[in-house]
SEGUZA-989525 format. One record per atom (N, C-alpha, C, O, CB): residue number from 0; residue in three letters; atom name; x, y, z. Coordinates in steps of 0.2 Angstrom, whole numbers, plus 5000, padded with zeros to 4 digits. Atoms other than C-alpha are relative to their C-alpha. Glycine has a CB too. Example, Ala and Ser with C-alpha at 12.3 -4.5 7.8 and 13.67 -1.06 7.14 Angstrom:
2
ATOM   n res atom    u    v    w
ATOM   0 ALA    N 5004 4994 5000
ATOM   0 ALA   CA 5062 4978 5039
ATOM   0 ALA    C 5004 5006 5000
ATOM   0 ALA    O 5009 5005 5003
ATOM   0 ALA   CB 4995 5000 5006
ATOM   1 SER    N 4996 4994 4999
ATOM   1 SER   CA 5068 4995 5036
ATOM   1 SER    C 4996 5005 5003
ATOM   1 SER    O 4999 5011 5004
ATOM   1 SER   CB 5002 5002 4993
//
This chain:
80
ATOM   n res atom    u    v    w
ATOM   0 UNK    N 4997 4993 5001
ATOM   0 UNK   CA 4510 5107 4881
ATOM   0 UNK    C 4994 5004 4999
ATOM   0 UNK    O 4990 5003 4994
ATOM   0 UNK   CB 5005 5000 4994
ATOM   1 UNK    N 5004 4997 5003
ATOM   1 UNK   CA 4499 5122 4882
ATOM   1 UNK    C 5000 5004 4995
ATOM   1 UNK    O 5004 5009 4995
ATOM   1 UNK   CB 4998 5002 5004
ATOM   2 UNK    N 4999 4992 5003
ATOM   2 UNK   CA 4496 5134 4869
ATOM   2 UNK    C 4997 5007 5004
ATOM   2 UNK    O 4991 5008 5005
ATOM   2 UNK   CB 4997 5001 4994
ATOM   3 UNK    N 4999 4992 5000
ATOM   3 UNK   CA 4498 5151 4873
ATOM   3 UNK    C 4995 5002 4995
ATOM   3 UNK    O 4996 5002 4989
ATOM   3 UNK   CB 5010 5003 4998
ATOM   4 UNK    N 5004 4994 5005
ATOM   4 UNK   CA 4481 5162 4865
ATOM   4 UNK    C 5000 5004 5001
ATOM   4 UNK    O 4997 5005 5007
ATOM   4 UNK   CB 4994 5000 4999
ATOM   5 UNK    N 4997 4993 4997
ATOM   5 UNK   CA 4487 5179 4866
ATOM   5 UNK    C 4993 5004 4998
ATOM   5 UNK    O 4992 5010 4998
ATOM   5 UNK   CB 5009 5005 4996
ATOM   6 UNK    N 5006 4994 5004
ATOM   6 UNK   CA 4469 5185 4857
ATOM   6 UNK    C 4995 4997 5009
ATOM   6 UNK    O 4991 5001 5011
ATOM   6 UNK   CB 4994 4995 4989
ATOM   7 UNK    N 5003 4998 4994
ATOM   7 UNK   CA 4463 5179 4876
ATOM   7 UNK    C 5003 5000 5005
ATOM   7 UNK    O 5001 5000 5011
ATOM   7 UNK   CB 4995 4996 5002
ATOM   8 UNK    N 4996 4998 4992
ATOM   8 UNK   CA 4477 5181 4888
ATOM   8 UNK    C 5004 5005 4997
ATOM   8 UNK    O 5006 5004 4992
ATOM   8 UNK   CB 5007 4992 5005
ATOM   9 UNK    N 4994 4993 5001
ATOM   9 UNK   CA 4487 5198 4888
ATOM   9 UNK    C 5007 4997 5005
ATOM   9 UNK    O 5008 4997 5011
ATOM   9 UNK   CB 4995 5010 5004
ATOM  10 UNK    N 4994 5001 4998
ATOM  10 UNK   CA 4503 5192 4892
ATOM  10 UNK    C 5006 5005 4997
ATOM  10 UNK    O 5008 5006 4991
ATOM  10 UNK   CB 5001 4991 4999
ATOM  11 UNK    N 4995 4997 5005
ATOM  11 UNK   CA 4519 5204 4892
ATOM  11 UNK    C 5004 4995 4997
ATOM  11 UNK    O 5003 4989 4997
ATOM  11 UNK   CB 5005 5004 5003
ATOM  12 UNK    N 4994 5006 5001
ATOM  12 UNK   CA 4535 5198 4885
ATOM  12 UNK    C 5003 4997 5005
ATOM  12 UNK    O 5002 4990 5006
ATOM  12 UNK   CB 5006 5004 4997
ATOM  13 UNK    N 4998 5002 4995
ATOM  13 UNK   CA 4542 5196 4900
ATOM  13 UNK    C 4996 4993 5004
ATOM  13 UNK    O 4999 4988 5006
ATOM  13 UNK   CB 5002 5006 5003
ATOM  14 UNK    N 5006 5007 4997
ATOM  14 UNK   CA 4526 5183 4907
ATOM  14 UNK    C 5002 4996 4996
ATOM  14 UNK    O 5004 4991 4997
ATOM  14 UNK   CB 4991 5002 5000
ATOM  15 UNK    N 4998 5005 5002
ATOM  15 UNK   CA 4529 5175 4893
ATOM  15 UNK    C 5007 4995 5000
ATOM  15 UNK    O 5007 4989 5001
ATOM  15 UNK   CB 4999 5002 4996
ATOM  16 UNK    N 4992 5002 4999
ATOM  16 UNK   CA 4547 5171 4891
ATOM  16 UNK    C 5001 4997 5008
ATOM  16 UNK    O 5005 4992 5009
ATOM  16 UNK   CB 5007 5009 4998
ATOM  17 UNK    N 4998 5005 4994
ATOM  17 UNK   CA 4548 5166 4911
ATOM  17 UNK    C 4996 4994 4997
ATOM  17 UNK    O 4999 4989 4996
ATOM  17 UNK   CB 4999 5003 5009
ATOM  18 UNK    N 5003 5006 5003
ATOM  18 UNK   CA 4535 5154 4905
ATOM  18 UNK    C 5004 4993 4996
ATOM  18 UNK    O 5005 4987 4997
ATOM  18 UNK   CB 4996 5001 4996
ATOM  19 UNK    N 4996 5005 5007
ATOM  19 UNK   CA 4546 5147 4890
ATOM  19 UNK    C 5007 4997 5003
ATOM  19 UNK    O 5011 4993 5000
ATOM  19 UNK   CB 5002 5005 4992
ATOM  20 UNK    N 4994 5000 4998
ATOM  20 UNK   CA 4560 5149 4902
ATOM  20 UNK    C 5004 4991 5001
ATOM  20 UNK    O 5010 4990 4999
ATOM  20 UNK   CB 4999 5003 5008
ATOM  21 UNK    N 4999 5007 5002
ATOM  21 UNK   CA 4560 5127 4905
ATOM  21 UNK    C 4999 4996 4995
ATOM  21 UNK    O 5003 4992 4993
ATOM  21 UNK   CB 4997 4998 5004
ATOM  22 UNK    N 5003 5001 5006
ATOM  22 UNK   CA 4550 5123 4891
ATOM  22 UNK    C 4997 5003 4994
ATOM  22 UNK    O 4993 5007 4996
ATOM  22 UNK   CB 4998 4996 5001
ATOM  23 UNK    N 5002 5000 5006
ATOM  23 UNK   CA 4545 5126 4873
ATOM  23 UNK    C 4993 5001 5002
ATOM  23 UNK    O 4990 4997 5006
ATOM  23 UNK   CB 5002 4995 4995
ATOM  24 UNK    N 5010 4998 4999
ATOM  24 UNK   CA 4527 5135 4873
ATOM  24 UNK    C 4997 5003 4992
ATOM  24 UNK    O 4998 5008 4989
ATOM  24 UNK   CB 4999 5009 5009
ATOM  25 UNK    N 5004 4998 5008
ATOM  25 UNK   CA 4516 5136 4857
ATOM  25 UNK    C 4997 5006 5002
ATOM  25 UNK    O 4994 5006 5007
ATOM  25 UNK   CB 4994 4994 4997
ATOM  26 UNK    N 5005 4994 5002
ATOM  26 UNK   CA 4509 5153 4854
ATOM  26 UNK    C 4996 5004 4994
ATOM  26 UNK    O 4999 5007 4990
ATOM  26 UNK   CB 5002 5002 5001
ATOM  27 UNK    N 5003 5000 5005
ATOM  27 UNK   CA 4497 5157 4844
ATOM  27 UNK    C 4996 5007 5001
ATOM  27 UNK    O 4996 5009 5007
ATOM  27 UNK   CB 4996 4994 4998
ATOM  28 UNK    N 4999 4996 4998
ATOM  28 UNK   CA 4491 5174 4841
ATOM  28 UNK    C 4993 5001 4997
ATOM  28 UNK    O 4991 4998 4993
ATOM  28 UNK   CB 5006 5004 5000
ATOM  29 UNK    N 5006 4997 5002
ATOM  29 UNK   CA 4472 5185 4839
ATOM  29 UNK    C 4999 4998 4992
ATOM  29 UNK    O 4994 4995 4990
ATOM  29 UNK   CB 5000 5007 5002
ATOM  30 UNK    N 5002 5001 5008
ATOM  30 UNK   CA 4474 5183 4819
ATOM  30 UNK    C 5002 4991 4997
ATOM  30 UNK    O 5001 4988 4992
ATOM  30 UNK   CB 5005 5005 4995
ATOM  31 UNK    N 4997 5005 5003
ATOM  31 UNK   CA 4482 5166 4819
ATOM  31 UNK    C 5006 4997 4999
ATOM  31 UNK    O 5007 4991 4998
ATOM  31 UNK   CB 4998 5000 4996
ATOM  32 UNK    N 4991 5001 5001
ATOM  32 UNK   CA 4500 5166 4818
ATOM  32 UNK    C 5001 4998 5004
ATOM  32 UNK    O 4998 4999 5009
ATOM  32 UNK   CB 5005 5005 4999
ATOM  33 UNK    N 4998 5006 4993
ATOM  33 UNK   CA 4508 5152 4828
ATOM  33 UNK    C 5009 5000 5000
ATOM  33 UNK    O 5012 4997 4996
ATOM  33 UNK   CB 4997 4991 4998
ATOM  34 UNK    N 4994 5000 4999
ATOM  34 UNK   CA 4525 5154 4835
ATOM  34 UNK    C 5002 4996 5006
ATOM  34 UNK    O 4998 4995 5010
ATOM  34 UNK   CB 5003 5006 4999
ATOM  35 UNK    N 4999 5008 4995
ATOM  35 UNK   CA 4536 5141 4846
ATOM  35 UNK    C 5004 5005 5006
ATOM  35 UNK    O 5010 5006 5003
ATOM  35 UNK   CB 5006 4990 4996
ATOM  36 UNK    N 4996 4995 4996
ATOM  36 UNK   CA 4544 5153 4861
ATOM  36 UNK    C 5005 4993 5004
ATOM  36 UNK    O 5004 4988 5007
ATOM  36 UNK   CB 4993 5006 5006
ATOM  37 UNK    N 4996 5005 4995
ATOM  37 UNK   CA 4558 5142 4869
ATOM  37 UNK    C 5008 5003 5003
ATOM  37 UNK    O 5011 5009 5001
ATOM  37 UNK   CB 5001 4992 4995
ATOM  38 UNK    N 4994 4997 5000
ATOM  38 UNK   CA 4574 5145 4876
ATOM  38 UNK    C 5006 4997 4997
ATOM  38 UNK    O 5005 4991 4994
ATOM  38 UNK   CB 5001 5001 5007
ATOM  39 UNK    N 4996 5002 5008
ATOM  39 UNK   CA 4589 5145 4865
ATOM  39 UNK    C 5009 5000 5002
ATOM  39 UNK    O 5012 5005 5002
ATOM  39 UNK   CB 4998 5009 4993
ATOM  40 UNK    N 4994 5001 4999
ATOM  40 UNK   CA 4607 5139 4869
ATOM  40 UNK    C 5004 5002 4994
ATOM  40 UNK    O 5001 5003 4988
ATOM  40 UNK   CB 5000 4993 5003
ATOM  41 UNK    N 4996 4997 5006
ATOM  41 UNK   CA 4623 5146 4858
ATOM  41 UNK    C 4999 4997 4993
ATOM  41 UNK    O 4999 5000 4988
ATOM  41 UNK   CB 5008 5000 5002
ATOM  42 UNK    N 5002 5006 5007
ATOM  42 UNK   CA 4621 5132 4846
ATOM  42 UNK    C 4994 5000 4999
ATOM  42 UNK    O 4994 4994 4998
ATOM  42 UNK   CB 5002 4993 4999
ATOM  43 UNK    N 5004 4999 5005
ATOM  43 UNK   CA 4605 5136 4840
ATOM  43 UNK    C 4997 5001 4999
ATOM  43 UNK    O 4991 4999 4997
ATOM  43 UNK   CB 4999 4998 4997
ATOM  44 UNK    N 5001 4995 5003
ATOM  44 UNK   CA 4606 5152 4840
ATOM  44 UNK    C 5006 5002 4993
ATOM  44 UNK    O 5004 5006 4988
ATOM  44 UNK   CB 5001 5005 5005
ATOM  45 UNK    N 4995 5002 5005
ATOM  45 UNK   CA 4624 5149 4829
ATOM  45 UNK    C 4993 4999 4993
ATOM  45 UNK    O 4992 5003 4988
ATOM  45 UNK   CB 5006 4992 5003
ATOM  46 UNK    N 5003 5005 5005
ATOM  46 UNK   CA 4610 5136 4817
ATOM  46 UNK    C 4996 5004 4998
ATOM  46 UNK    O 4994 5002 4993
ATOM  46 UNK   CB 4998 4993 5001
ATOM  47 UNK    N 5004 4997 5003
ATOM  47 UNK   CA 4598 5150 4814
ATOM  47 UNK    C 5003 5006 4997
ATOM  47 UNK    O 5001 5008 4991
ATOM  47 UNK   CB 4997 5000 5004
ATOM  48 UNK    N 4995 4996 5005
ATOM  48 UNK   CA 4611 5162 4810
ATOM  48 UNK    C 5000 4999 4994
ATOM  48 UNK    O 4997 5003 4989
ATOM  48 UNK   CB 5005 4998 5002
ATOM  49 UNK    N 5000 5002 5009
ATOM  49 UNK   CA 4617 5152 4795
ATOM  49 UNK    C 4997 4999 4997
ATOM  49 UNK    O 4999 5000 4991
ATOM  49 UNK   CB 5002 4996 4999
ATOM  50 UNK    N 5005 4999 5004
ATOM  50 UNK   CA 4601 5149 4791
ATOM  50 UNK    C 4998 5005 4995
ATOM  50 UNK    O 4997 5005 4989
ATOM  50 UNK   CB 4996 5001 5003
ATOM  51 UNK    N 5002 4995 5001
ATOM  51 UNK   CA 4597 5166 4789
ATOM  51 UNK    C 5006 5003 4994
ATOM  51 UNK    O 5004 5007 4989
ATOM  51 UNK   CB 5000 5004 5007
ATOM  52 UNK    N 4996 4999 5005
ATOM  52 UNK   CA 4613 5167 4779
ATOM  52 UNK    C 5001 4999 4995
ATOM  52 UNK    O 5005 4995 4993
ATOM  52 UNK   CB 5004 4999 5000
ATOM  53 UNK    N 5000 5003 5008
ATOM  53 UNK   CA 4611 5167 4761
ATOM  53 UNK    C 5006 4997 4995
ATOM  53 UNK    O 5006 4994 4990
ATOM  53 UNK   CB 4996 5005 4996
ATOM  54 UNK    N 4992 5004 5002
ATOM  54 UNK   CA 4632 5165 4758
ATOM  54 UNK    C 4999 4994 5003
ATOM  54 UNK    O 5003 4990 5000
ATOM  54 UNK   CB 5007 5004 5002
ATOM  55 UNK    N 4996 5005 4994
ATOM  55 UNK   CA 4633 5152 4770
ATOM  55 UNK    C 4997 4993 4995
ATOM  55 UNK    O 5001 4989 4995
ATOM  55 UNK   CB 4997 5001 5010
ATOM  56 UNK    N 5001 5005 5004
ATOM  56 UNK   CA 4623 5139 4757
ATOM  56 UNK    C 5005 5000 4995
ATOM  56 UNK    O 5008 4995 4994
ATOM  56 UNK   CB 4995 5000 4997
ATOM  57 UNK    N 4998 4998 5007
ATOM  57 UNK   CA 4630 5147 4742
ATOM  57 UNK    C 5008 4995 5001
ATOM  57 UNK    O 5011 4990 4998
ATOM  57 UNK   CB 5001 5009 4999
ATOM  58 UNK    N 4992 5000 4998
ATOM  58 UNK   CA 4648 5145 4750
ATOM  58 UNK    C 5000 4990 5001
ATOM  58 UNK    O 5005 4986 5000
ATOM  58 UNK   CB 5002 5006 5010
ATOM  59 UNK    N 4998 5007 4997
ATOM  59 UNK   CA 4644 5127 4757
ATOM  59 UNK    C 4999 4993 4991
ATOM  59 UNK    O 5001 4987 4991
ATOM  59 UNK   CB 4993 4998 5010
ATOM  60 UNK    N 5000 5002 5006
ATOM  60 UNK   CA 4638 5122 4737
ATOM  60 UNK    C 5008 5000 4994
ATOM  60 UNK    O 5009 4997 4989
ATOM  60 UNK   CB 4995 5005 4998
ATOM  61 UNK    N 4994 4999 5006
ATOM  61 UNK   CA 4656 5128 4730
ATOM  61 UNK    C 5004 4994 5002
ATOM  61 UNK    O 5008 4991 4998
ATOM  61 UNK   CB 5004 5007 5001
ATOM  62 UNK    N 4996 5007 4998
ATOM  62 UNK   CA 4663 5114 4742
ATOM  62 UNK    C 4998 4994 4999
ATOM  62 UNK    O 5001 4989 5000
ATOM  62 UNK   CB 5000 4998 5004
ATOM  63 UNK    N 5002 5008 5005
ATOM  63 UNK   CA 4654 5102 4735
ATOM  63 UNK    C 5000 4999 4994
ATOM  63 UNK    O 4999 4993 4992
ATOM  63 UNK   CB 4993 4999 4999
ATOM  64 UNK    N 4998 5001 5004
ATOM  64 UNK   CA 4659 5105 4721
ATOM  64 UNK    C 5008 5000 4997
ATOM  64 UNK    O 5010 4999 4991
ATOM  64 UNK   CB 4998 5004 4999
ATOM  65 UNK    N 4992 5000 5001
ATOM  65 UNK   CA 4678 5106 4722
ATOM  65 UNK    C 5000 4992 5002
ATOM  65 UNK    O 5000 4989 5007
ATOM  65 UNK   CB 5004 5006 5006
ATOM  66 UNK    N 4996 5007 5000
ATOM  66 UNK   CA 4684 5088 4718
ATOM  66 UNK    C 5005 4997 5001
ATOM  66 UNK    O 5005 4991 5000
ATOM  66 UNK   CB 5000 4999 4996
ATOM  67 UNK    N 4996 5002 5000
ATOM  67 UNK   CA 4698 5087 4723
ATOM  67 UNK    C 5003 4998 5006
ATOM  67 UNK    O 5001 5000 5011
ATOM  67 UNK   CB 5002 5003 4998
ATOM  68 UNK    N 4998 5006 4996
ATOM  68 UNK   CA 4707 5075 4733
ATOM  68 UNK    C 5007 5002 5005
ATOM  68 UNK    O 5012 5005 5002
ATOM  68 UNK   CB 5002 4993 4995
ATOM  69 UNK    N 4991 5001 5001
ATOM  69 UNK   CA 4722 5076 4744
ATOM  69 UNK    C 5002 4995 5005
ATOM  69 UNK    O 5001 4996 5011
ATOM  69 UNK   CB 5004 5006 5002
ATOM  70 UNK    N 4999 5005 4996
ATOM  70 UNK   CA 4729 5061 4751
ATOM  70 UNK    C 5002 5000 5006
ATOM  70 UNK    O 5006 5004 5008
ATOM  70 UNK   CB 5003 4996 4999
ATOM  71 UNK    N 5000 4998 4994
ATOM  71 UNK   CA 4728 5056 4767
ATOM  71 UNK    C 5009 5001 5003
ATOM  71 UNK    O 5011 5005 5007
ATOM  71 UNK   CB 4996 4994 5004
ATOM  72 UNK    N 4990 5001 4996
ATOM  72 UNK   CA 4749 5053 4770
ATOM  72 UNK    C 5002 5008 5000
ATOM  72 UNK    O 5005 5011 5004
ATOM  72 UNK   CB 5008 4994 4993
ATOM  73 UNK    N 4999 4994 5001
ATOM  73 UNK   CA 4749 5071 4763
ATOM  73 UNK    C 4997 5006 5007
ATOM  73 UNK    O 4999 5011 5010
ATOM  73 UNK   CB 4997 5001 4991
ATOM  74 UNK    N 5006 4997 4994
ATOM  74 UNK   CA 4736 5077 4776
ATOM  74 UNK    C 5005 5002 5005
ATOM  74 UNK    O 5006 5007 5008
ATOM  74 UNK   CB 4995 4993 5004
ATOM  75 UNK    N 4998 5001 4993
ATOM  75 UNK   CA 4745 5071 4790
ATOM  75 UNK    C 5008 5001 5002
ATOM  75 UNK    O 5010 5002 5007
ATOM  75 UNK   CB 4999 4992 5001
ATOM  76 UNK    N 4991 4997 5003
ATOM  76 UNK   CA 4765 5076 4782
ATOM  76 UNK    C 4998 5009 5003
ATOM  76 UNK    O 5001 5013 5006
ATOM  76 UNK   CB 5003 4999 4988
ATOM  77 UNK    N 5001 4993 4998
ATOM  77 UNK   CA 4756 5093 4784
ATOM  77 UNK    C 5000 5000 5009
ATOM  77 UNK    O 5005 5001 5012
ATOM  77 UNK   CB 4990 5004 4996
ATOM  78 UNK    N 5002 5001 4993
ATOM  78 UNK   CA 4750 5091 4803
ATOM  78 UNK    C 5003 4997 5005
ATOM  78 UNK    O 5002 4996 5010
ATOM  78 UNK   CB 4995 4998 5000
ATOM  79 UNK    N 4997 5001 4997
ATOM  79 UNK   CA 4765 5087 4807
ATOM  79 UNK    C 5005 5004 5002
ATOM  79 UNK    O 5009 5001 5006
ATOM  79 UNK   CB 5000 4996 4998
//
């Protein structure tokens, strides 16, 4: 896999991205900053989403916390 040095190739967006179009392409940039250009199917663009979401821990912490049980027979009397 090559890296992409944009401090010696002028590449637009567009040169780049058909590049990344098959595979994941390291780029790294005139000061140093290294980013992974690739292409990005719905799920995960969804998983960066949530990332980005700072409820979406919070929210998934309160379910971890809720103890409570409900049996399976009860489960399944519902889904029925």
């Amino acid at each position: 896999m090559k890296t992409v040095e944009l401090s010696s190739e002028a590449l637009s967006a567009t040169a780049l991205l058909d590049m990344a179009r098959e595979n994941s392409i390291p780029v790294e940039t005139a000061v140093g900053d290294a980013f992974m250009v690739s292409p990005a199917d719905e799920f995960a663009v969804e998983v960066e989403l949530l990332r980005r979401n700072h409820a979406f821990p919070a929210m998934l912490d309160q379910f971890k916390e809720n103890k409570a049980e409900i049996p399976l027979e009860q489960v399944e009397a519902k889904l029925r």
